[in-house]
C-alpha positions as CSV (number, residue, x, y, z in Angstrom):
1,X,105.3,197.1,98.9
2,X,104.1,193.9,97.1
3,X,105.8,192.3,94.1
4,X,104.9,193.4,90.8
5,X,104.3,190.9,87.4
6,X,106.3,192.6,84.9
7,X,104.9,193.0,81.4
8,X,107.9,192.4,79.6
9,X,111.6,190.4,80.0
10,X,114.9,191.0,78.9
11,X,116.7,188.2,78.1
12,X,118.8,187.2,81.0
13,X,115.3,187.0,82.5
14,X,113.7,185.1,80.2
15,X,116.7,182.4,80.4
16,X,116.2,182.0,84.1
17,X,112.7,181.2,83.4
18,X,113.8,178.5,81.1
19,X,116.4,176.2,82.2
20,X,118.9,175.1,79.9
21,X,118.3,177.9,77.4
22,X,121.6,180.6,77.7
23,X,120.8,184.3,77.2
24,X,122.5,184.1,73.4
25,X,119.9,181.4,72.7
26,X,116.6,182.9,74.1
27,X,115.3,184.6,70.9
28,X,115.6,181.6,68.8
29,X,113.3,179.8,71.0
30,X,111.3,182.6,71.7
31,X,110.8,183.0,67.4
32,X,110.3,179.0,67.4
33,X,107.7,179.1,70.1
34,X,105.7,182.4,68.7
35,X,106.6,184.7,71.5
36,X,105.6,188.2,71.3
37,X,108.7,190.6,71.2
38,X,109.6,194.1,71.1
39,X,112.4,196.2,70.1
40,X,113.8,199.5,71.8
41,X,116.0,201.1,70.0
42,X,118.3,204.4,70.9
43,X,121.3,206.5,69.4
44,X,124.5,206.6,71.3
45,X,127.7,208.3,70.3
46,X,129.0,205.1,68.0
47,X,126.0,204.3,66.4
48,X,122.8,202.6,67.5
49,X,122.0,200.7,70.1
50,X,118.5,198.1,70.8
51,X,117.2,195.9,73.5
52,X,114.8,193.2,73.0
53,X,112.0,192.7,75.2
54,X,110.0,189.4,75.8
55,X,105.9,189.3,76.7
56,X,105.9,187.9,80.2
57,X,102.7,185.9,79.8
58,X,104.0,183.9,76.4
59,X,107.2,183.5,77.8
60,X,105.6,181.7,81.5
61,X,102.7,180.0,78.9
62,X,105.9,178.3,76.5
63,X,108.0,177.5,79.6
64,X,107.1,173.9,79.8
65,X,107.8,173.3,75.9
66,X,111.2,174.6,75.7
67,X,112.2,172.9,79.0
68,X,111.2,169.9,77.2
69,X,113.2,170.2,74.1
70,X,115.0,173.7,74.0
71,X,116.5,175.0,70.6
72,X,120.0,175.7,70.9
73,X,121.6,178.8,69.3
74,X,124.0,178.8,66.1
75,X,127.3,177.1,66.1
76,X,130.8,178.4,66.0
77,X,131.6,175.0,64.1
78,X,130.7,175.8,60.9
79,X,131.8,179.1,60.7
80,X,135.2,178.0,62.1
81,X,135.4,174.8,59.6
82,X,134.7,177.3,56.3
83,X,137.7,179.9,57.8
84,X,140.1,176.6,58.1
85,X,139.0,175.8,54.6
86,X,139.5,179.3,53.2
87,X,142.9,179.3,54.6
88,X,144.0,176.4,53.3
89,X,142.8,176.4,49.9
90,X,145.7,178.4,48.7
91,X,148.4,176.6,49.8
92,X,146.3,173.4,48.5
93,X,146.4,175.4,45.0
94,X,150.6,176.1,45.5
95,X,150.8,172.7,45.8
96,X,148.9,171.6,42.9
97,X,150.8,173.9,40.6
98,X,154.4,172.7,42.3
99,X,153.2,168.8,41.0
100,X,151.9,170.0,38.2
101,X,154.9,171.9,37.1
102,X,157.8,168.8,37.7
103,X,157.7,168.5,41.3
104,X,159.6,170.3,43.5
């Protein structure tokens, strides 16, 4: 039996394709590069569920320009330094009224 092209990738695919680019980072590069993309979506007992699916020929055609300069995906970072933030204003504000108030 020979080996079949397929038409579309998942995203683990796609990422062996392109080196350097994780599976959490494919569809940002994919968007940045204009890669055609579908959707499947299906019911399952908690709710819904989808896959997204990558055109083989854009994905092979791009392959040079994200191994040359891949995107990478969101950071944790940010997210992480506006939680720390959150968390601290409070006692930041406690301590404010303490001062303000005659010390402690």
């Amino acid at each position: 039996m020979a080996h079949e092209e397929k038409d579309m990738l998942t995203a683990r695919e796609v990422s062996y394709l392109w080196p350097g680019v994780r599976t959490h980072s494919v569809h940002v590069n994919a968007l940045a590069h204009g890669v055609r993309m579908g959707t499947e979506s299906w019911l399952t007992t908690t709710g819904y569920a989808h896959k997204e699916w990558y055109n083989a020929d854009d994905v092979r055609r791009v392959a040079p320009q994200v191994a040359a300069e891949p995107l990478k995906g969101p950071s944790q970072i940010p997210c992480c330094l506006v939680l720390i933030v959150l968390a601290a204003a409070p006692l930041v504000w406690l301590a404010i009224q303490i001062e303000s108030a005659g010390g402690w």
